[in-house]
VEXLOPA-589955 format. One line per field, with one value per residue (C-alpha): residue number from 1; y, x, z; residue in three letters. Coordinates in nm, 3 decimals, padded with zeros to 5 digits, always signed. Each point is the difference from the previous one (the first is absolute). Example, Ala and Ser with C-alpha at 12.3 -4.5 7.8 and 13.67 -1.06 7.14 Angstrom:
<tikes>
num 1,2
y -00.450,+00.344
x +01.230,+00.137
z +00.780,-00.066
residuo ALA,SER
</tikes>
This chain:
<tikes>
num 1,2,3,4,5,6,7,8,9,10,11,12,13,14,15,16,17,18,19,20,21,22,23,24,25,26,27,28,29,30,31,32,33,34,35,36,37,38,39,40,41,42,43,44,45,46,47,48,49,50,51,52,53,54,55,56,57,58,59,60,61,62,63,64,65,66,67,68,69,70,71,72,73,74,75,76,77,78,79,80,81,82,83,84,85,86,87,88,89,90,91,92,93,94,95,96,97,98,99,100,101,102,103,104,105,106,107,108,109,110,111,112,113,114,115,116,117,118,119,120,121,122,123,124,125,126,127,128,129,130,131,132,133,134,135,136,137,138,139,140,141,142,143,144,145,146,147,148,149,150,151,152,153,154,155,156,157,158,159,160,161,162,163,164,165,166,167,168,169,170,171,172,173,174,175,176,177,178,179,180,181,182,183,184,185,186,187,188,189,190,191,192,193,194,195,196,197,198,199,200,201,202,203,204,205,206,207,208,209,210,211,212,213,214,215,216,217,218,219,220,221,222,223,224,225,226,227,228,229,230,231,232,233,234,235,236,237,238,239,240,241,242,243,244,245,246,247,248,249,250,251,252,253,254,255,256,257,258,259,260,261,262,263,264,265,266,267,268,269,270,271,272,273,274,275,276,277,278,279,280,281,282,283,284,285,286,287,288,289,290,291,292,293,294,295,296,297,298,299,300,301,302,303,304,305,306,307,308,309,310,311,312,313,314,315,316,317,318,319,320,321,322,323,324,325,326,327,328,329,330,331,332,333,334,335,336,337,338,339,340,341,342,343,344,345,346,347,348,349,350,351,352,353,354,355,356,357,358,359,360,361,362,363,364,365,366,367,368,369,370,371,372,373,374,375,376,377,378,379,380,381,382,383,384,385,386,387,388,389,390,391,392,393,394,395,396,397,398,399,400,401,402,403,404,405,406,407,408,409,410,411,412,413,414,415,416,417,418,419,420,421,422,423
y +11.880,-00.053,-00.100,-00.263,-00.117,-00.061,-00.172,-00.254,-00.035,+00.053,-00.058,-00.220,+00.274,+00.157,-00.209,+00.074,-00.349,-00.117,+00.348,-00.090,-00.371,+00.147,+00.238,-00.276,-00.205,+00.238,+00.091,-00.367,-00.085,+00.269,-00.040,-00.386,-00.027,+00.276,-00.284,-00.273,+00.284,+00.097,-00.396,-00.114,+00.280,-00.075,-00.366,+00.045,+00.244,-00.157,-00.396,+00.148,-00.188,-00.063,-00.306,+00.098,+00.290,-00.300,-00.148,+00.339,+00.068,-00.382,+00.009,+00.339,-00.193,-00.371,+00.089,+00.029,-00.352,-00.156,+00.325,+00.066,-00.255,+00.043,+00.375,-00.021,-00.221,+00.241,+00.226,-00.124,-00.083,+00.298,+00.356,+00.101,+00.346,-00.116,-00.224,+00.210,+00.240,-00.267,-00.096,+00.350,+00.045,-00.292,+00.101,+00.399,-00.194,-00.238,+00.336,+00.111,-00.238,-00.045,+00.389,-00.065,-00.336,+00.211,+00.355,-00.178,-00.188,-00.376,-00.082,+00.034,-00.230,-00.397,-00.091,+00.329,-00.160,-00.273,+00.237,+00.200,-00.378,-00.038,+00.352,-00.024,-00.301,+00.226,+00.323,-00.276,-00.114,+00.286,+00.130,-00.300,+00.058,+00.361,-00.069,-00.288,+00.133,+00.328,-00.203,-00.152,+00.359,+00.189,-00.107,+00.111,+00.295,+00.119,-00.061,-00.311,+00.240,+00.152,-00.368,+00.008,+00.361,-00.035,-00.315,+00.156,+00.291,-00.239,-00.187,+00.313,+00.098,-00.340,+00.022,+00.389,-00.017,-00.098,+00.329,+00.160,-00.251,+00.136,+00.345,-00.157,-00.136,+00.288,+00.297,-00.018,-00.055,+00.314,+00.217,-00.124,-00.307,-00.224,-00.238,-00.339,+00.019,+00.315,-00.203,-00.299,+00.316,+00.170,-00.336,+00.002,+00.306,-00.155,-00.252,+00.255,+00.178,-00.318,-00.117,+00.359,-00.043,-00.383,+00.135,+00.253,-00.313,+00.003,-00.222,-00.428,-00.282,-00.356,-00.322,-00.276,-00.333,-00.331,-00.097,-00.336,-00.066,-00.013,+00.223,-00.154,-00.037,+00.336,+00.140,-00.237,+00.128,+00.272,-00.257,-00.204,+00.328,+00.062,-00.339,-00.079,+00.262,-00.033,+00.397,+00.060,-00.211,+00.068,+00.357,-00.019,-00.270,+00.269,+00.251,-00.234,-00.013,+00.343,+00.085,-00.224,+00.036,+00.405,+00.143,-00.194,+00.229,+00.145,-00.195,+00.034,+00.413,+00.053,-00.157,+00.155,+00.354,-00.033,-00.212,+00.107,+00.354,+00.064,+00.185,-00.175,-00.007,+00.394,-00.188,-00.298,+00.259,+00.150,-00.319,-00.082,+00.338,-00.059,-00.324,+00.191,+00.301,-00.215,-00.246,+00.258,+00.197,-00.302,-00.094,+00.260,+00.011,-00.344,+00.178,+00.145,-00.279,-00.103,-00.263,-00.328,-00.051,+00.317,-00.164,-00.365,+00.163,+00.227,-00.341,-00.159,+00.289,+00.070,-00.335,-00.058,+00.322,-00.113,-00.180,+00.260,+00.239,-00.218,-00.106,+00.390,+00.063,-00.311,+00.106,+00.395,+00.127,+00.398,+00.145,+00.122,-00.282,-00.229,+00.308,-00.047,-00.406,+00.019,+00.232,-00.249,-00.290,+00.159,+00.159,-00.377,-00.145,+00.258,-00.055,-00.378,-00.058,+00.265,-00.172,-00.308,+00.052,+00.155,-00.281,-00.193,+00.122,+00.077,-00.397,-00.024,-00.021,+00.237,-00.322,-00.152,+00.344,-00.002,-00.379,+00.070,+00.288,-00.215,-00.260,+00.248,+00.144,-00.371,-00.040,+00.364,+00.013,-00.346,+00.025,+00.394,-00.149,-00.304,+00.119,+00.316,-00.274,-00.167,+00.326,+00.125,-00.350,-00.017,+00.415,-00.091,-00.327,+00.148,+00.365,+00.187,+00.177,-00.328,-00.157,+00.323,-00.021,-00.421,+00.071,+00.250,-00.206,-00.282,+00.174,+00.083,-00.320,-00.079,+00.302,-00.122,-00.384,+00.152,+00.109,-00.411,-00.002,+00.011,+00.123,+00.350,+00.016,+00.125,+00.230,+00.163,+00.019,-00.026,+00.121,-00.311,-00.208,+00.063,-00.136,+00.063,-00.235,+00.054,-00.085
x +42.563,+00.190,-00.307,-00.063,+00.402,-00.055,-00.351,+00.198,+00.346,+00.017,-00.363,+00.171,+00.165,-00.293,-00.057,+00.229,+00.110,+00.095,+00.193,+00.157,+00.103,+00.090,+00.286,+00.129,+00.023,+00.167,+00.305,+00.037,+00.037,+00.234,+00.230,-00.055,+00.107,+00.304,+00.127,-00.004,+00.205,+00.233,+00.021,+00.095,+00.246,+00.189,+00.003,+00.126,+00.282,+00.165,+00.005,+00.066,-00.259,-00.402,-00.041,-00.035,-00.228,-00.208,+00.003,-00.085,-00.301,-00.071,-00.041,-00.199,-00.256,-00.027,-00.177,-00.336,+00.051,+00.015,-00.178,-00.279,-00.260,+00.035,-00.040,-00.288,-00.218,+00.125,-00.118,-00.370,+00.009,+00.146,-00.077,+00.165,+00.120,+00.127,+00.237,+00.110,+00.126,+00.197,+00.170,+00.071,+00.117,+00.298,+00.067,+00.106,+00.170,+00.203,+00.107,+00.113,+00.273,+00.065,+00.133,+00.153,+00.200,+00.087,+00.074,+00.258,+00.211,-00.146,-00.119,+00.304,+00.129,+00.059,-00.342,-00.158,-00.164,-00.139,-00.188,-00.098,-00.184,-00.170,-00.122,-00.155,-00.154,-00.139,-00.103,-00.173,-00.215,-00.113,-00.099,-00.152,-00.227,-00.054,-00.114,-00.194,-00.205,-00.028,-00.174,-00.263,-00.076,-00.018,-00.400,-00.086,+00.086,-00.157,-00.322,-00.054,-00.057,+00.346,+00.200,+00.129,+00.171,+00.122,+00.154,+00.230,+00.063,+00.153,+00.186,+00.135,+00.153,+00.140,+00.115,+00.083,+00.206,+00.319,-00.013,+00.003,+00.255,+00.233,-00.055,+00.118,+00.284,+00.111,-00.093,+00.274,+00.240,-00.095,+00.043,+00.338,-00.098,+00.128,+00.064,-00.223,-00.114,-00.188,-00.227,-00.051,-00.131,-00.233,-00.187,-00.058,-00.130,-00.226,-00.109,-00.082,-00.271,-00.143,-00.006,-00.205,-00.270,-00.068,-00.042,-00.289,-00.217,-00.333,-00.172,+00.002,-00.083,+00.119,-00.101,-00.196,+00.195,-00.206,-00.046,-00.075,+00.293,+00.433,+00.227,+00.199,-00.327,-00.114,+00.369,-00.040,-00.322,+00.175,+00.191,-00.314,-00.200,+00.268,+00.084,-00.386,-00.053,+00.140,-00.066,+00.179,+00.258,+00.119,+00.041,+00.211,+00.232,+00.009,+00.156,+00.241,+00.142,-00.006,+00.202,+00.224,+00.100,+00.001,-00.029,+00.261,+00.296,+00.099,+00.335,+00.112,-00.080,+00.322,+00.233,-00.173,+00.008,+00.403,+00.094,-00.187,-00.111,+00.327,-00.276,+00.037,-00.182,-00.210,-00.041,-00.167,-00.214,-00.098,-00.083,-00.262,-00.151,-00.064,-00.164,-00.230,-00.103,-00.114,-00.188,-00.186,-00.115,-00.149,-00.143,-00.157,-00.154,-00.121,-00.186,-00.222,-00.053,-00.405,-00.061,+00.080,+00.090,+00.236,+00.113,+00.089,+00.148,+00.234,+00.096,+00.105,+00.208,+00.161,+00.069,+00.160,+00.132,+00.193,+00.222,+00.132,+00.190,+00.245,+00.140,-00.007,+00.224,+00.209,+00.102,+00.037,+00.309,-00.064,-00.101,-00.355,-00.053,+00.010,-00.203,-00.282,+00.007,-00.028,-00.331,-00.130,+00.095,-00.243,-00.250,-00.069,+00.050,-00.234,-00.276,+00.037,+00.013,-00.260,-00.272,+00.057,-00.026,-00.299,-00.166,+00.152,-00.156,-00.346,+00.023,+00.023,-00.289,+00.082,+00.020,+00.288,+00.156,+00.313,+00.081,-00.029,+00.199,+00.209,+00.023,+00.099,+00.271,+00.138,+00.015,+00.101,+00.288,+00.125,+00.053,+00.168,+00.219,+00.123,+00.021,+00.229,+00.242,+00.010,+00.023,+00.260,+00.240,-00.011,+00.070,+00.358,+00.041,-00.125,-00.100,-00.328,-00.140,-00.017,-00.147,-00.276,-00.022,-00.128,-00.242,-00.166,-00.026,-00.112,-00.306,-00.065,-00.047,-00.206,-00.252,-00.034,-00.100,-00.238,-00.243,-00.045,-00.170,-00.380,+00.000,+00.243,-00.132,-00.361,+00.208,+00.218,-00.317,-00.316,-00.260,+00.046,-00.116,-00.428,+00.002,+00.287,+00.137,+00.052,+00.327
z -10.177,+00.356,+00.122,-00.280,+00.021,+00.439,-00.063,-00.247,+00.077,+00.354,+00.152,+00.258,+00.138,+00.110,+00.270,+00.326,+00.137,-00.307,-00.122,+00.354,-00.083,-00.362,+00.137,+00.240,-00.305,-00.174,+00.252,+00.098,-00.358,-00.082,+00.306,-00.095,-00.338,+00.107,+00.239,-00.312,-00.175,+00.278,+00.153,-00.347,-00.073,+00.339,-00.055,-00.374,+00.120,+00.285,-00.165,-00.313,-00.220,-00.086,+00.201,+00.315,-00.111,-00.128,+00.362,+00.172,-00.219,-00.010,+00.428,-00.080,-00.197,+00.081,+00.330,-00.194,-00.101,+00.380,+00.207,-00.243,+00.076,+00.343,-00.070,-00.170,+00.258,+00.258,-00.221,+00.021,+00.319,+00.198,-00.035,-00.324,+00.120,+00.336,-00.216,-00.256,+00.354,+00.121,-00.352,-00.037,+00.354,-00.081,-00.333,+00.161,+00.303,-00.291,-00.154,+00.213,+00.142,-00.402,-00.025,+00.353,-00.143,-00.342,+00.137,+00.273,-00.303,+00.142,-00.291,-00.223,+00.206,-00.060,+00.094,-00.111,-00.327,+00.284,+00.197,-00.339,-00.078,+00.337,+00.068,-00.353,+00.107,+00.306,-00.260,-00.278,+00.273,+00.129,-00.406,-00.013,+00.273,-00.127,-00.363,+00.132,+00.230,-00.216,-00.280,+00.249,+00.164,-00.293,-00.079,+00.333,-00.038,-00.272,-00.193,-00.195,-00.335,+00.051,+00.066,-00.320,+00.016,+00.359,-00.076,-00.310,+00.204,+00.292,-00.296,-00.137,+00.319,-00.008,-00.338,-00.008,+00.344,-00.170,-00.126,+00.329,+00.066,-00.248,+00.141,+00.342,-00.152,-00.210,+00.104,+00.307,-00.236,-00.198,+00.282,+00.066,+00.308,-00.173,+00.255,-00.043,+00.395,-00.084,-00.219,+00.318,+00.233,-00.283,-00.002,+00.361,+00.000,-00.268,+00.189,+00.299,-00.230,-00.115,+00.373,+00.098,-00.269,+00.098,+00.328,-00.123,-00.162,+00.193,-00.222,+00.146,-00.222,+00.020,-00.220,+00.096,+00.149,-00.025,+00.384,-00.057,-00.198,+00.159,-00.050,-00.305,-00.223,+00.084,-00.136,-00.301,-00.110,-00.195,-00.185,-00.050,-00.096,-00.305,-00.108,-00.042,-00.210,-00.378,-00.125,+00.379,-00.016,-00.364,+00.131,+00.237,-00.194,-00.246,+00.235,+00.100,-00.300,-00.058,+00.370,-00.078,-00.365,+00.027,+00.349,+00.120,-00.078,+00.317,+00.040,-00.371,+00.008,+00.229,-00.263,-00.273,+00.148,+00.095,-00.237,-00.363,+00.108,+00.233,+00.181,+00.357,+00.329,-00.147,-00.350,+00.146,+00.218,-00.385,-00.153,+00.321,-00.048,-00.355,+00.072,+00.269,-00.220,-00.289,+00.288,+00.133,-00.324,-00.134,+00.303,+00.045,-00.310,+00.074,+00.307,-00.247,-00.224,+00.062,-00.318,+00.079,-00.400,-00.024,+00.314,-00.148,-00.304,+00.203,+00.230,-00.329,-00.120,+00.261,+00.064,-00.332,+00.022,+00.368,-00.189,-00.190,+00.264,+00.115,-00.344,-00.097,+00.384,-00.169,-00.305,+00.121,-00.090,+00.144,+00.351,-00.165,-00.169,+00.326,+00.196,-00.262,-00.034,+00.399,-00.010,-00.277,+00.215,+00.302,-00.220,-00.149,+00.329,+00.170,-00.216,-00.005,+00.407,+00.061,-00.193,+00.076,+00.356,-00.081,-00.157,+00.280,+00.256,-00.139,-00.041,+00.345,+00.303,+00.297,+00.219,-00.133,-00.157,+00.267,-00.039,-00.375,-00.053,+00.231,-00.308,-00.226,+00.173,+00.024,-00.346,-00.160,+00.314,-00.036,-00.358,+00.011,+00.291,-00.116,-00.412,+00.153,+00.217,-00.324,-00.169,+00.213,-00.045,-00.404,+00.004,+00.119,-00.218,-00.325,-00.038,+00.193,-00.352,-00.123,+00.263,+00.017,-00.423,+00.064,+00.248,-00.204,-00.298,+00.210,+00.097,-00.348,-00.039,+00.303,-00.088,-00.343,+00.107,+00.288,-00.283,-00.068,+00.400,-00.019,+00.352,-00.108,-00.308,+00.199,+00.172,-00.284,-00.233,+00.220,-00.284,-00.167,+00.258,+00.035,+00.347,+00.248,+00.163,+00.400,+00.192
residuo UNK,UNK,UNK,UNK,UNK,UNK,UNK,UNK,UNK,UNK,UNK,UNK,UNK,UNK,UNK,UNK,UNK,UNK,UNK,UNK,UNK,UNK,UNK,UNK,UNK,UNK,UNK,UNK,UNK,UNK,UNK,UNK,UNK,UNK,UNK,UNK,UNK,UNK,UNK,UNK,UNK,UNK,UNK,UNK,UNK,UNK,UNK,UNK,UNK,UNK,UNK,UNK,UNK,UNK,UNK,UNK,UNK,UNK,UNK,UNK,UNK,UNK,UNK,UNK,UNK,UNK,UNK,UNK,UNK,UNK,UNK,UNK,UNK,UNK,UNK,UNK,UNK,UNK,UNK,UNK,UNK,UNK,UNK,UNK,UNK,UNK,UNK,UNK,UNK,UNK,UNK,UNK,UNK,UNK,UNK,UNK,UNK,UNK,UNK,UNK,UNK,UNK,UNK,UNK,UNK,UNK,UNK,UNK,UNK,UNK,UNK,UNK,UNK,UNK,UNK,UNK,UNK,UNK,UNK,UNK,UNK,UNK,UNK,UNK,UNK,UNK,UNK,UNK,UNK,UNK,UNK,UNK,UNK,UNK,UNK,UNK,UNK,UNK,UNK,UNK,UNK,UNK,UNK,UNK,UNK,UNK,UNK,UNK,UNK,UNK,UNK,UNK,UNK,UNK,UNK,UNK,UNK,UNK,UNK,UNK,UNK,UNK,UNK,UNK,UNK,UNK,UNK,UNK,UNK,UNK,UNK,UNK,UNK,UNK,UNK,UNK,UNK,UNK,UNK,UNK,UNK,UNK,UNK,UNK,UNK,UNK,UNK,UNK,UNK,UNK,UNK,UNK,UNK,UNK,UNK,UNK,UNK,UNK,UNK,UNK,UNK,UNK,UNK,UNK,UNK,UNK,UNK,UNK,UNK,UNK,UNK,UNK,UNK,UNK,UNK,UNK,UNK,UNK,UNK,UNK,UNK,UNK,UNK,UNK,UNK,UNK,UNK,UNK,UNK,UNK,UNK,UNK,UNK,UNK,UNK,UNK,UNK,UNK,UNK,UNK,UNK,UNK,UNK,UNK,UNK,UNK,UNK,UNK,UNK,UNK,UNK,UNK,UNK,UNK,UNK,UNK,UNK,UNK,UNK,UNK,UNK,UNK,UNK,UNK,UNK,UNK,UNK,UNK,UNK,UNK,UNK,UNK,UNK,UNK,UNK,UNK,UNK,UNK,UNK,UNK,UNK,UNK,UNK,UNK,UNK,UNK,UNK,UNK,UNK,UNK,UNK,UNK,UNK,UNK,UNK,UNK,UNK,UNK,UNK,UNK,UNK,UNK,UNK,UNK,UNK,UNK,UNK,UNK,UNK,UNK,UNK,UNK,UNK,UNK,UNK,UNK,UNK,UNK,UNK,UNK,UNK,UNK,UNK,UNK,UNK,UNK,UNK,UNK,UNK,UNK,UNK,UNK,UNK,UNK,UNK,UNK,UNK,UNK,UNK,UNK,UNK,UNK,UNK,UNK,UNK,UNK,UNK,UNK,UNK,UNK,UNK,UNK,UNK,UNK,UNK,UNK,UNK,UNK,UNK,UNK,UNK,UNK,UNK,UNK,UNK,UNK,UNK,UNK,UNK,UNK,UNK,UNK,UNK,UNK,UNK,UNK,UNK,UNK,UNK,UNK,UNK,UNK,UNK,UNK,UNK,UNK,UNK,UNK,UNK,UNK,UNK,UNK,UNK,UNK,UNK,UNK,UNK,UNK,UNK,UNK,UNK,UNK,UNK,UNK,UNK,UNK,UNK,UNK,UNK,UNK,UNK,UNK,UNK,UNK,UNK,UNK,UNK,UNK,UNK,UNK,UNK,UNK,UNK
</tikes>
């Protein structure tokens, strides 16, 4: 039975580069989504309000609009691995002088929230460049048979790391170091793990770069790749909508943690954990999904099913009740993200997978950071669970008109359609 679980759920892992670029993934997630947590607590307590938690996270995620295509064709054109030890090189270095800044009382200082925005800017980049280049290794290392399972596996360490966030944030406080610079040096050592297991890649692979055409039309060919493509294109739109109408709570949780729950800095710690335990259980599931109908149908649940969490976290009115709307939040969210970057990237041709993973980052970053400034800004004029509640619905909404798109409806229910139709 262990034997059957491994061969289906976590074949992937089999394979030593990629169990290698899996635990890098992991840490670097974890440490990064405990810096979203800990940068947006800081910024919320020393100005005293949700909007500049909506700038901090904002600078944390708007690099993927103006990095990522030029990310991506470095991506195919440079080793991939040789990269990725370089982003993760600046990314421990940036830590670094973060905790530094934090543990010597600079940044609750008048321009502390100032440096909080540009060494965000500095941290976004570099997780930019990791996730990027992470989606164009992945098929090399690994057979072409077991694409499909490494790919969920990489997205449930993406998804499932704001669990091990949480830990990071609150298990410090639960043995008494309670002191928010503790949290600052537990991601750097983090980041020092992640850096190690880069290191340990032996596997190269790059993309191929037209010769005979310049720079800027080789870095638009990503663009061109998606745009061109209806089935394509109509996916990625979709998860757009879906970062930014439900993922993008990170500057309202702060309020709602101190101000609903009266839980604080440890509650807000809780809530991320939630999100990250139900992420990863459903992604991992998704690892061992092998039909691409019970695959469609599960992308339509789950995506109407998104929706759902945040107005549940809204209307709360108990600690467990919150706890449990934030594991349906990531359990939804988990199984939503997970398969569609799935069905992104087996879309995609090796040769342009870096500039178009580089596309997609553009688009599900841009939305989450601008929709959490905005997010952020209407939390202090009106009231964050209402602001959480209207996204939610909103997507209900969105989900429910998708079905009217030829190009989903072949994805959500592919048996109905006698000949596929390719990206």
């Amino acid at each position: 039975m262990l034997a059957k679980i491994q061969d289906r759920y976590l074949a992937a892992l089999q394979f030593q580069d990629y169990r290698r670029l899996w635990t890098a993934n992991a840490a670097a997630g974890a440490a990064n989504w405990a810096l979203i947590i800990a940068r947006g607590w800081l910024a919320y307590e020393i100005t005293e309000g949700s909007a500049w938690v909506g700038w901090v996270t904002f600078a944390a995620m708007i690099p993927r609009v103006f990095s990522n295509p030029l990310i991506g064709f470095l991506a195919d054109r440079f080793d991939r691995q040789t990269l990725m030890r370089y982003g993760f090189s600046l990314n421990l270095a940036h830590n670094i002088a973060l905790a530094v800044l934090v543990s010597t009382g600079f940044i609750a200082g008048p321009n502390g929230p100032w440096f909080l925005v540009i060494l965000a800017l500095v941290n976004g980049t570099m997780a930019s460049l990791r996730m990027t280049t992470t989606q164009s290794l992945i098929p090399n290392l690994i057979p072409k048979e077991r694409l499909l399972n490494g790919i969920a596996l990489n997205q449930a360490t993406q998804q499932g790391s704001r669990m091990f966030a949480g830990l990071l944030i609150v298990f410090p406080a639960l043995v008494g170091w309670v002191d928010i610079q503790i949290a600052f040096w537990v991601c750097t050592s983090f980041y020092a793990i992640a850096l190690v297991q880069i290191w340990r890649i032996e596997t190269r692979s790059t993309g191929v770069i037209d010769a005979k055409r310049g720079f800027l039309s080789n870095l638009a060919a990503g663009f061109v790749y998606v745009y061109t493509r209806p089935q394509l294109l109509a996916m990625v739109l979709l998860v757009l909508a879906h970062c930014a109408l439900t993922m993008s709570y990170e500057s309202i949780l702060p309020a709602i943690s101190d101000l609903k729950l009266d839980a604080g800095f440890v509650g807000f710690g809780w809530l991320i954990f939630a999100v990250g335990l139900g992420a990863v259980t459903t992604a991992t599931f998704v690892a061992g999904v092998q039909s691409t109908t019970t695959r469609g149908i599960l992308f339509l649940v789950f995506g109407l099913s998104s929706g759902v969490g945040p107005i549940l976290l809204a209307v709360s009115s108990s600690w467990e009740l919150s706890m449990l709307a934030a594991v349906v939040i990531g359990a939804n969210q988990g199984g939503f993200m997970t398969i569609s970057h799935s069905i992104i990237q087996s879309m995609t041709d090796d040769n342009v997978r870096g500039r178009v993973s580089g596309v997609y980052s553009v688009h599900v970053g841009g939305s989450m950071a601008v929709t959490n400034l905005i997010n952020g800004t209407l939390a202090d004029a009106f009231n964050a669970p209402v602001v959480m509640a209207v996204g939610g619905a909103l997507f209900i909404i969105v989900i429910t008109l998708s079905v009217g798109s030829g190009a989903l409806r072949r994805i959500y229910f592919p048996k109905l359609y006698a000949t596929p139709v390719t990206a």
